[in-house]
Every structure is written in structure tokens, then in C-alpha cells.
C-alpha positions as CSV (number, residue, x, y, z in Angstrom):
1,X,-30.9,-5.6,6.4
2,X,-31.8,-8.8,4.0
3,X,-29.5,-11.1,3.0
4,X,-30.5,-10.0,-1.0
5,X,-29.8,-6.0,0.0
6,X,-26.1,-7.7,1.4
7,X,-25.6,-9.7,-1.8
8,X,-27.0,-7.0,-4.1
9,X,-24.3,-4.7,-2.4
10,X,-21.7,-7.5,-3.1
11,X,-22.7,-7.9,-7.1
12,X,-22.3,-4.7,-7.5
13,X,-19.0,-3.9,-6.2
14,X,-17.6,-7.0,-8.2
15,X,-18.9,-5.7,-11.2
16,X,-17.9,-2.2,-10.8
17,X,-14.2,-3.0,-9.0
18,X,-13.0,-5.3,-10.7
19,X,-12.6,-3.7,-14.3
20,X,-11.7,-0.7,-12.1
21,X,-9.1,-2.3,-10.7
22,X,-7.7,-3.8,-13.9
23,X,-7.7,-0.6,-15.1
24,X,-5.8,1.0,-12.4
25,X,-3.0,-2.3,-12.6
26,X,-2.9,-1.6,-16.2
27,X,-2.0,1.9,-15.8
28,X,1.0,1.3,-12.8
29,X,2.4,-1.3,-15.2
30,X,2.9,1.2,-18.2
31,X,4.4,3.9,-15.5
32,X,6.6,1.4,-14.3
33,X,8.6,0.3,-17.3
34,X,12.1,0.9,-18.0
35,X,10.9,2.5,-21.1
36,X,8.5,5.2,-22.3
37,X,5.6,3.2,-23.7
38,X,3.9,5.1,-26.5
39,X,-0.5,4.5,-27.0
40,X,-2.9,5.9,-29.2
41,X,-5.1,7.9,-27.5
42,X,-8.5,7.0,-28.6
43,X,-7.4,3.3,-27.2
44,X,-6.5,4.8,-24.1
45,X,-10.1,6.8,-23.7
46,X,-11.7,3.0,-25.1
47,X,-9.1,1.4,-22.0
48,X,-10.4,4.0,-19.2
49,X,-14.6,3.8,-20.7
50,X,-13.2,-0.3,-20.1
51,X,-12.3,0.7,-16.3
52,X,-15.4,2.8,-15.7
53,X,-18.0,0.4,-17.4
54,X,-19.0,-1.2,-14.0
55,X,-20.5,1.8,-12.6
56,X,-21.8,3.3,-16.1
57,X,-23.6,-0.2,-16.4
58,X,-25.0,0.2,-12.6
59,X,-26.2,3.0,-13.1
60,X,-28.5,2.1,-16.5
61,X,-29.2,-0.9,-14.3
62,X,-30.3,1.3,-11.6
63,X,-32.7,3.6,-13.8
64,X,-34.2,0.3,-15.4
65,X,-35.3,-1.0,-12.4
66,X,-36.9,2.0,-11.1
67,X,-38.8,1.8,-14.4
68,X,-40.4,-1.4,-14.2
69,X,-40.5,-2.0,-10.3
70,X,-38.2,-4.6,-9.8
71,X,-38.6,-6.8,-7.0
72,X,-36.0,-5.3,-5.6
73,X,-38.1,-2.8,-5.1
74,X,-41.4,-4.1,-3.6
75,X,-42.9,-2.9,-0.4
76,X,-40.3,0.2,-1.0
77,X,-40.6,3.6,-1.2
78,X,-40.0,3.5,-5.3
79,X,-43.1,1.5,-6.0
80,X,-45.2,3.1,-3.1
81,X,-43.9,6.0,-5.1
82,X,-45.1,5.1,-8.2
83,X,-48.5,3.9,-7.4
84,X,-48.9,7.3,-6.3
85,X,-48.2,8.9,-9.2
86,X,-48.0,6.7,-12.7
87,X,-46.5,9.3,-15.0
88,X,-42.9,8.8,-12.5
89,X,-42.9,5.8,-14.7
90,X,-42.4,7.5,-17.5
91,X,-40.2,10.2,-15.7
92,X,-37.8,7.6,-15.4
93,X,-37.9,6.4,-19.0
94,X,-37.1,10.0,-20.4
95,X,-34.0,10.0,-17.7
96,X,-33.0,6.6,-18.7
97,X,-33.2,7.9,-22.9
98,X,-31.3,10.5,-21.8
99,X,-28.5,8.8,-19.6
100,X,-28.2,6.8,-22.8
101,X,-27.9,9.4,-25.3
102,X,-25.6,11.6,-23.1
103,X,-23.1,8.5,-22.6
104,X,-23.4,8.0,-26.3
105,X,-22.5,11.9,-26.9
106,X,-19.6,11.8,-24.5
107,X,-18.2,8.6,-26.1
108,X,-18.1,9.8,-29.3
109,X,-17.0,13.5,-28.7
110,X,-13.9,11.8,-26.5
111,X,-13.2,9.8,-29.3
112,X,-13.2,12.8,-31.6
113,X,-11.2,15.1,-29.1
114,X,-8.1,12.1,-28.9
115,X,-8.0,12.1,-32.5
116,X,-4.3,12.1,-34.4
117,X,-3.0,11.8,-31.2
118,X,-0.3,9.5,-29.1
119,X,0.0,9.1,-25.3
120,X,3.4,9.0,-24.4
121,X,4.0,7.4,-20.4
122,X,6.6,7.7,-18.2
123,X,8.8,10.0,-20.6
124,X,10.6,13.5,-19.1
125,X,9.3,16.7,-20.3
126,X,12.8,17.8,-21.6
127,X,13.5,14.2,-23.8
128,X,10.1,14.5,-25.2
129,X,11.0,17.8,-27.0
130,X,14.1,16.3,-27.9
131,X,12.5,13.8,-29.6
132,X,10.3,15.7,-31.2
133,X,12.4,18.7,-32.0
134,X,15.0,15.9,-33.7
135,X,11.9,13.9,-35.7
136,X,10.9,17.5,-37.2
137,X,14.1,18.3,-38.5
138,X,14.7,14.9,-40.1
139,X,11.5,15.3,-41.8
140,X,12.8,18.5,-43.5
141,X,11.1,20.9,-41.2
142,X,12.9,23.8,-39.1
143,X,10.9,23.6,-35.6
144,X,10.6,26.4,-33.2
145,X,8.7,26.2,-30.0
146,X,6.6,28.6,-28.5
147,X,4.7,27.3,-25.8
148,X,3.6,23.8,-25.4
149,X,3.9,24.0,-29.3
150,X,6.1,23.4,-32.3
151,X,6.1,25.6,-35.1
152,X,7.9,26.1,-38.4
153,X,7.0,28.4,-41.3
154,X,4.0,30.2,-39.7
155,X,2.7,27.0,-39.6
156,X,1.6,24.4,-35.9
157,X,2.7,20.9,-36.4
158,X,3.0,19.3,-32.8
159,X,0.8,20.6,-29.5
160,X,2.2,18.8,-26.4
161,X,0.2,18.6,-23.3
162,X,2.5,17.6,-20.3
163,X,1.2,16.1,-17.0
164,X,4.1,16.4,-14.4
165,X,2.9,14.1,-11.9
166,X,2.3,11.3,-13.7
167,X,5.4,11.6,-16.1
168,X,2.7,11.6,-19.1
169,X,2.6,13.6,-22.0
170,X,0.4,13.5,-24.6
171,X,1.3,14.6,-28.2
172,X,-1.9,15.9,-30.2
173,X,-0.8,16.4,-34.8
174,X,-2.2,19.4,-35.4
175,X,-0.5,19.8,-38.7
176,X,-2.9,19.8,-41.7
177,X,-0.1,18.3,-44.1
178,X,-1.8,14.6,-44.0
179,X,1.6,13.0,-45.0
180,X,4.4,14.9,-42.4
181,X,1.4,13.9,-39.9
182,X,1.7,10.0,-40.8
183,X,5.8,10.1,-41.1
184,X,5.6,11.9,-37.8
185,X,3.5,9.6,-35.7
186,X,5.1,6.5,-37.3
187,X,8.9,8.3,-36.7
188,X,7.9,8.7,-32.7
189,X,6.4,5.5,-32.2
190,X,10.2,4.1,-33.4
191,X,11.9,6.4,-31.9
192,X,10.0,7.3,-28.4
193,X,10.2,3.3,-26.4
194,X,13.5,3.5,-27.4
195,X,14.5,6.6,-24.6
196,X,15.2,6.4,-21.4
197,X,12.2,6.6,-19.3
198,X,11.6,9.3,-16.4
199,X,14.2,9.4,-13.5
200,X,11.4,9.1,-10.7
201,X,7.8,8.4,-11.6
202,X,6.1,9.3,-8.1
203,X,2.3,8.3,-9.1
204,X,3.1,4.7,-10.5
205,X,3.0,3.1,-6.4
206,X,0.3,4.9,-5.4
207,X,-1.7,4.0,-9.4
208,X,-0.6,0.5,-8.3
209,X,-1.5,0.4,-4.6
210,X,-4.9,1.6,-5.4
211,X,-5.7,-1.2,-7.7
212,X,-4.5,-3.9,-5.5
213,X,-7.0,-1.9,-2.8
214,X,-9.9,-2.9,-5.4
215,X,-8.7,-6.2,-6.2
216,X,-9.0,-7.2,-2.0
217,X,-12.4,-5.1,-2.1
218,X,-13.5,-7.3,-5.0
219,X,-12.3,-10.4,-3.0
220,X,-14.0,-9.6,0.0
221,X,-17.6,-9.2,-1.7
222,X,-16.8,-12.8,-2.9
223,X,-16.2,-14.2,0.5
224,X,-19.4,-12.0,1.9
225,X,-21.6,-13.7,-0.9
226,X,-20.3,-17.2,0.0
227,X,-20.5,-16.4,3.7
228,X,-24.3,-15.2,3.1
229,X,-25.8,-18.6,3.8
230,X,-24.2,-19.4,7.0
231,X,-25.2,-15.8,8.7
232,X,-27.8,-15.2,10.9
């Protein structure tokens, strides 16, 4: 194989580890606190599009070149390919449109799915419904729960959607009183980092173990690109 297929190989696993990898060190550090640590969801979606933006960028990257017959490309099968038959150029372009439009789609119906809603790590099941159970009733409500939610009065104000591995919960407002919903997102942000986090939070070594992982990937495509010149 060239030395440009080796250092094409090595670009792109830089640029699609390493915000991977920041990602994944993010995450173990928010599982590992001594506290719950409370984030609003639609910046958590905007942190893990952050982590994944290496490949989705590849990927566009990838599609592009096929479209205009990159060098990288020459004497290949692609442009073989496409002397063939011009309309795969334009093949190519339509799946390129609609890479784009279907990221764009995704993006903005993830954002719309995470609104009015908080991600609470590293928090037990049983002192998140505490704390929201004691919130309600301070803002003159009477809270049953049935479920995953909390209801008062015929009437949902809190769903809670609990994943046990991770020690993460996320809390979703589904209360159509605009002003409990504000005095009860600002009421758990206070009261929420201030509770004792999860006894044993089993996913936060291997979160943090799997990042590192990336980070000595990353490094080793930067020693094989600097290495390059002196191979045979």
C-alpha cells in the first residue's frame, strides 16, 4: 500500500478519534463526581453531535470525493467507474444532497425531542423521585406517581426516563402550565447537585477506559504520520 493510503488512514482517525475521545472523557468525568451533575439536554445532544462530528464530516468528505474524482481516486476503481458511466456522477450528488438533508432533519428533530428537558448523571433512581416528589409539593402541587410519571389533578407534570446502568436519568416537563414548568426546572437545578450521588456507578471506568483507548489510537496515527518518511 502507498505511503498517501497509510497517511490518509492516519488523518482520518485523528479527526474522527479525537473529538470521540473527548467526548467519551467528558462523559466518565460527569459519572464520576461526588455529586449528581444536572445538563440540559439539548446541550448534551449538541455535546454527543460534538463527539460524533469526525466520522459525520468523513463521511460528506467521502461522498465529495467520489463526486469530483479526487486524486485519491485516480487509476481506481471509482473513476474507472465513472468514465463508464457519467450519470454515477450525479448519482453521487443526489446521495450527498441527501446525506446532508437527512443529518440536517436528524439534528433538528433531536433537538426538538430534548426539549424542556434536564439530564440528571450519576443520581439513584429512588433520590431522584425524592427530589422531585419534594419540589412538587413545594410548588403547591399534590404529586402521585404512576409509572415513570408524576401526576396531580388529572393532570402529567414530570416523565422520568431512568437508565440503570449508567446511573442517568433524564427528566422530560411535560406540564403545559409554562410557569410551574420554569419554577420546576430552576427548583431541581438548586436542589439536584446538592444530593448525594449514586452509591456505585459501574459504567464511569469502562466510559473512561474507552476514551483513553482513543486518545493512544489518536497518538499512534501521529507517530505513524511522522514515521511515514523514514519507511520503506
Amino acid at each position: 500500500m502507498s505511503p498517501s493510503f497509510f497517511l490518509t488512514i492516519c488523518l482520518g482517525g485523528i479527526l474522527c478519534l479525537t473529538p470521540l475521545a473527548v467526548y467519551f472523557l467528558w462523559l466518565s468525568t460527569l459519572n464520576r463526581r461526588s455529586r449528581p451533575t444536572v445538563v440540559s439536554t439539548p446541550w448534551e445532544f449538541v455535546a454527543m453531535l460534538c463527539g460524533l462530528a469526525g466520522f459525520l464530516f468523513c463521511l460528506g468528505v467521502l461522498l465529495a470525493l467520489l463526486i469530483v474524482d479526487s486524486r485519491f481516486f485516480t487509476g481506481g476503481p471509482f473513476i474507472t467507474l465513472g468514465a463508464r458511466m457519467p450519470w454515477l456522477r450525479w448519482l453521487w450528488a443526489a446521495g450527498l444532497l441527501l446525506y446532508v438533508a437527512t443529518l440536517a432533519m436528524a439534528i433538528r428533530r433531536g433537538l426538538a425531542r430534548r426539549a424542556d428537558s434536564l439530564s440528571v448523571y450519576n443520581i439513584d433512581a429512588a433520590v431522584l423521585d425524592a427530589a422531585v416528589e419534594d419540589s412538587l409539593t413545594m410548588l403547591g402541587r399534590t404529586p402521585v406517581k404512576v409509572g415513570a410519571t408524576w401526576n396531580a389533578s388529572d393532570q402529567s407534570f414530570v416523565e422520568i426516563s431512568r437508565f440503570p446502568i449508567f446511573e442517568h436519568s433524564t427528566v422530560k416537563f411535560v406540564t403545559r402550565e409554562a410557569p410551574l414548568k420554569a419554577a420546576l426546572e430552576n427548583e431541581l437545578r438548586i436542589v439536584l447537585p446538592k444530593l448525594p450521588a449514586a452509591v456505585e456507578n459501574l459504567a464511569a471506568p469502562w466510559i473512561a477506559a474507552t476514551g483513553t483507548c482513543m486518545i493512544v489510537a489518536v497518538g499512534c496515527c501521529i507517530a505513524l504520520i511522522f514515521a511515514l518518511p523514514f519507511l520503506p
